[in-house]
Short mmCIF file of the C-alpha atoms (twelve columns), coordinates in Angstrom:
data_MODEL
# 
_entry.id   MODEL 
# 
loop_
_atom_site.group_PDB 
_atom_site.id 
_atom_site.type_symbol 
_atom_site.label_atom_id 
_atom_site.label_alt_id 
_atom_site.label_comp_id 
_atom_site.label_asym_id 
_atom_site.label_seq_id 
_atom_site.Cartn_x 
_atom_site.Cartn_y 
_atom_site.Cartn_z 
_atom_site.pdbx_PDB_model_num 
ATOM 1  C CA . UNK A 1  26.093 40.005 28.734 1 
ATOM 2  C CA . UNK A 2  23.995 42.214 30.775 1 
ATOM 3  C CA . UNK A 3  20.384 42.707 29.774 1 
ATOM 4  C CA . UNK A 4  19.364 46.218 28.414 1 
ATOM 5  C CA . UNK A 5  16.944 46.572 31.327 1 
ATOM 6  C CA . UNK A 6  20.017 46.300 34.366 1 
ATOM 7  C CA . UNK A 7  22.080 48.383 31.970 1 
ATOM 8  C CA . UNK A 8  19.794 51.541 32.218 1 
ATOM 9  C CA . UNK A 9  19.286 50.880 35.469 1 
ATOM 10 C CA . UNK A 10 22.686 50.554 36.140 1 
ATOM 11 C CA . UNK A 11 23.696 53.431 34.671 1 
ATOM 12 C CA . UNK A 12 20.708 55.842 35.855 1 
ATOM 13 C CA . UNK A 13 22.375 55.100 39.798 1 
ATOM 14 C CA . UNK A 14 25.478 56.658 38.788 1 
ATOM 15 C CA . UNK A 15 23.959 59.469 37.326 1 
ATOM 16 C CA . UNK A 16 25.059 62.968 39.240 1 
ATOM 17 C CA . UNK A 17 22.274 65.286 40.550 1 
ATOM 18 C CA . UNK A 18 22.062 67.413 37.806 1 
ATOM 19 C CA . UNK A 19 21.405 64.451 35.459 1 
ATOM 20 C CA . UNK A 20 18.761 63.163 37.639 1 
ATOM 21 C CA . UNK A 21 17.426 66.621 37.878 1 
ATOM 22 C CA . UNK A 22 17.473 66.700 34.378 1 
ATOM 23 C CA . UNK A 23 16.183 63.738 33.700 1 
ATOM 24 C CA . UNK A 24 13.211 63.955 35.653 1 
ATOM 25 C CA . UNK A 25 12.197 67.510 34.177 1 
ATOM 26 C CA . UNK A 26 12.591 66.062 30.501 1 
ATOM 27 C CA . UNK A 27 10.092 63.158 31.638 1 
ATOM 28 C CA . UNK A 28 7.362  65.938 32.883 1 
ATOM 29 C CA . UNK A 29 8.031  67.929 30.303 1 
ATOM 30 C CA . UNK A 30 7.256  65.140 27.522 1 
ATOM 31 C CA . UNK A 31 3.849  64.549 28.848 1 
ATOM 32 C CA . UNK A 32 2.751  67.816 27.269 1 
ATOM 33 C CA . UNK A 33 3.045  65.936 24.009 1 
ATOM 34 C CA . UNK A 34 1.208  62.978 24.359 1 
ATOM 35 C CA . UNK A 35 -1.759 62.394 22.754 1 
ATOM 36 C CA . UNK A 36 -3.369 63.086 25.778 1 
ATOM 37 C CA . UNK A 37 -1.647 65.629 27.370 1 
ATOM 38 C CA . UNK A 38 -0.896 66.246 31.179 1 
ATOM 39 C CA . UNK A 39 -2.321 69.428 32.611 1 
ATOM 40 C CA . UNK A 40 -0.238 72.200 32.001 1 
ATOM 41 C CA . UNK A 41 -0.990 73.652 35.275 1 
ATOM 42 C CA . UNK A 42 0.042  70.212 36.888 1 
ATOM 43 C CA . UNK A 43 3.384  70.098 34.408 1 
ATOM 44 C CA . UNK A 44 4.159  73.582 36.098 1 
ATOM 45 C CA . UNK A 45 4.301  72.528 39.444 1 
ATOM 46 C CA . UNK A 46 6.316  69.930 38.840 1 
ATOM 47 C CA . UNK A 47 8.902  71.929 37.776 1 
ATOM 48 C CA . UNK A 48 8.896  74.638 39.642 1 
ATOM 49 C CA . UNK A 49 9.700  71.525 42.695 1 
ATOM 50 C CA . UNK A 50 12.624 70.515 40.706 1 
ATOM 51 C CA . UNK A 51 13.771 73.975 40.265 1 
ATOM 52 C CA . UNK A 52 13.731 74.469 43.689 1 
ATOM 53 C CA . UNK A 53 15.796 71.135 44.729 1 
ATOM 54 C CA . UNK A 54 17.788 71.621 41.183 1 
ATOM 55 C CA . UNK A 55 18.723 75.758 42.117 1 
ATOM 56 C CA . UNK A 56 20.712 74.312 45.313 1 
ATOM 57 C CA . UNK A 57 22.402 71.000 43.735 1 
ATOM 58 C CA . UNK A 58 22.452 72.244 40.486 1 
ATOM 59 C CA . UNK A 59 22.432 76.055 39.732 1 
ATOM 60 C CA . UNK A 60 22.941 75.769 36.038 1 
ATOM 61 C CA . UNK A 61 20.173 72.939 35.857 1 
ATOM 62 C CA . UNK A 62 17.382 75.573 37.895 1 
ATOM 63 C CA . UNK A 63 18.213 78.501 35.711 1 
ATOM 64 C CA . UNK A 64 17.397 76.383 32.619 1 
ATOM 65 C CA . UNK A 65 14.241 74.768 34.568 1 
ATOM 66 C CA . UNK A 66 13.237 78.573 35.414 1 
ATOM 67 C CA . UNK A 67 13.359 79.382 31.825 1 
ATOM 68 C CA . UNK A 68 11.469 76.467 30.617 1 
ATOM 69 C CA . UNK A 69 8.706  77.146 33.221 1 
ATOM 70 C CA . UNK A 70 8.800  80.741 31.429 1 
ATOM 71 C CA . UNK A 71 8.263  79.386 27.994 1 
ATOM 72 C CA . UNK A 72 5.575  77.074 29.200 1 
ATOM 73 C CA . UNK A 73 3.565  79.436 30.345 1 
ATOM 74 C CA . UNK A 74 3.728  81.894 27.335 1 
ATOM 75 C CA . UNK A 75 2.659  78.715 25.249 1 
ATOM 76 C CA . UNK A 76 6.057  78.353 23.705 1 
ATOM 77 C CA . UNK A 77 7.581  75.369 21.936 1 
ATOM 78 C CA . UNK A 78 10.411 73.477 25.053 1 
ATOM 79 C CA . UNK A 79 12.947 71.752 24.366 1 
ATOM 80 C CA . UNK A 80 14.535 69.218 26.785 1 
ATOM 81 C CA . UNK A 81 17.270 69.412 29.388 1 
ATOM 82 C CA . UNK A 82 20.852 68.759 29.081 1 
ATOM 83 C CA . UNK A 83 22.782 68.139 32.245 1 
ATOM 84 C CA . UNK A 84 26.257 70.018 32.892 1 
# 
């Protein structure tokens, strides 16, 4: 039996662009809830990088990035990223 760890891993390298994409946007986006949260200004740059590599590999994954950057800065609730 494989351990958990290797699993995820595992898994995570077959994972197409827009997954990865996806992925990595939900893991900036989360650190605007931590107790301590990351600077929004900071979170915004972020994405707006992986919309730019997401709007070539993955349209559909950049539009929803674009309208998440949107809602961040209008101070509105985000939810997280699912990948086509």
């Amino acid at each position: 039996m494989m351990k958990p760890s290797i699993a995820a891993h595992r898994a995570q390298a077959q994972a197409t662009p827009a997954q990865a994409i996806a992925a990595e946007a939900n893991r900036v986006i989360s650190t605007l809830k931590l107790s301590t949260p990351a600077d929004r200004e900071m979170v915004e740059a972020v994405l707006e990088s992986l919309k730019a590599v997401a709007d070539i590999l993955a349209p559909a994954v950049g539009k929803t990035i674009g309208i998440r950057l949107i809602a961040i800065r209008n101070n509105i609730h985000v939810n997280s990223i699912q990948a086509a």
